[in-house]
C-alpha positions as CSV (number, residue, x, y, z in Angstrom):
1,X,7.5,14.4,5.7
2,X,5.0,11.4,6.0
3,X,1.5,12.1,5.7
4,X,-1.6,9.7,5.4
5,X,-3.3,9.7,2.4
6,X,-5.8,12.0,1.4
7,X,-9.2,10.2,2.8
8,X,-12.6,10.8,3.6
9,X,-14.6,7.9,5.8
10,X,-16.3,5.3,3.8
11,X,-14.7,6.2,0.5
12,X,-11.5,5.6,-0.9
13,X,-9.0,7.1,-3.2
14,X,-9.1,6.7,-7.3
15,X,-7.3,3.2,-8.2
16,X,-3.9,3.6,-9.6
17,X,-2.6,6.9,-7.3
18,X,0.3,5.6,-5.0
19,X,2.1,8.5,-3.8
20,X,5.8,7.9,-2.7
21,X,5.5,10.4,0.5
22,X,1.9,8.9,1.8
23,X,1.5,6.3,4.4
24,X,-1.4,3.8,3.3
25,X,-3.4,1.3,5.4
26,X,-2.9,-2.2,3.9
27,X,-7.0,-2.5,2.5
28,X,-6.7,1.5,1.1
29,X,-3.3,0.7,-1.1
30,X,-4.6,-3.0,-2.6
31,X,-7.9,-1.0,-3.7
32,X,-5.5,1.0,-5.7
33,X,-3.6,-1.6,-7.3
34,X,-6.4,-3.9,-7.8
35,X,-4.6,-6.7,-5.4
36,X,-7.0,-9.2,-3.8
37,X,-5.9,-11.3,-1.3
38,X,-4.0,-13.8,-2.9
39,X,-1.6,-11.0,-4.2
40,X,-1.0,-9.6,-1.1
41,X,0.4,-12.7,0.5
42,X,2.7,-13.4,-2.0
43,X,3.6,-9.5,-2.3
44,X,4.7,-10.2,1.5
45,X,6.4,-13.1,0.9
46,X,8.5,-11.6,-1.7
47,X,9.4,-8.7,0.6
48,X,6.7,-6.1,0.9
49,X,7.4,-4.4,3.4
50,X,4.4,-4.1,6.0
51,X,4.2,-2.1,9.6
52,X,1.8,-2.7,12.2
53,X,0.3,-0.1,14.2
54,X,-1.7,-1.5,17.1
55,X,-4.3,-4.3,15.1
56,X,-3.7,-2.2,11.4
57,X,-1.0,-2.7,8.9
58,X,0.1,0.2,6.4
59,X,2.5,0.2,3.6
60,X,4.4,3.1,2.9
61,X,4.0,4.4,-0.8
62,X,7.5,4.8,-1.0
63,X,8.0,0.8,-0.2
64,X,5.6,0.2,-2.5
65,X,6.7,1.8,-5.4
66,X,10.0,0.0,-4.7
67,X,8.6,-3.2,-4.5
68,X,6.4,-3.2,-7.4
69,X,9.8,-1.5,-9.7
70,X,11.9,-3.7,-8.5
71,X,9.3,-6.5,-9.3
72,X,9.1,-5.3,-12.9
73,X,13.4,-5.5,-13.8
């Protein structure tokens, strides 16, 4: 089951912690990688995948733990 990250208002999560069964918003999971904008895009273009909700985007921790393995072989 999909939950959303653990998250109080105005403060976000320790960097680093990207659990596979969370949903993250798309500013909340590059905090934790240390991704700026620049390594968004070019996560995107390489096949991040990214869903919209009304105006917000989220990642999935599951996608992005695939992404980021599969970038690493």
């Amino acid at each position: 089951m999909l939950r959303v990250a653990d998250h109080k208002p105005g403060r976000l999560a320790p960097p680093g912690i990207i659990q596979p069964d969370s949903i993250y918003r798309i500013d909340e999971a590059c905090t934790r990688l240390g991704w700026g904008d620049h390594a968004l895009r070019a996560a995107r273009r390489r096949g991040l995948k990214i869903h919209r909700s009304g105006k917000r985007n989220y990642v999935l921790g599951f996608d992005l733990l695939a992404f980021i393995t599969k970038e690493k072989a």
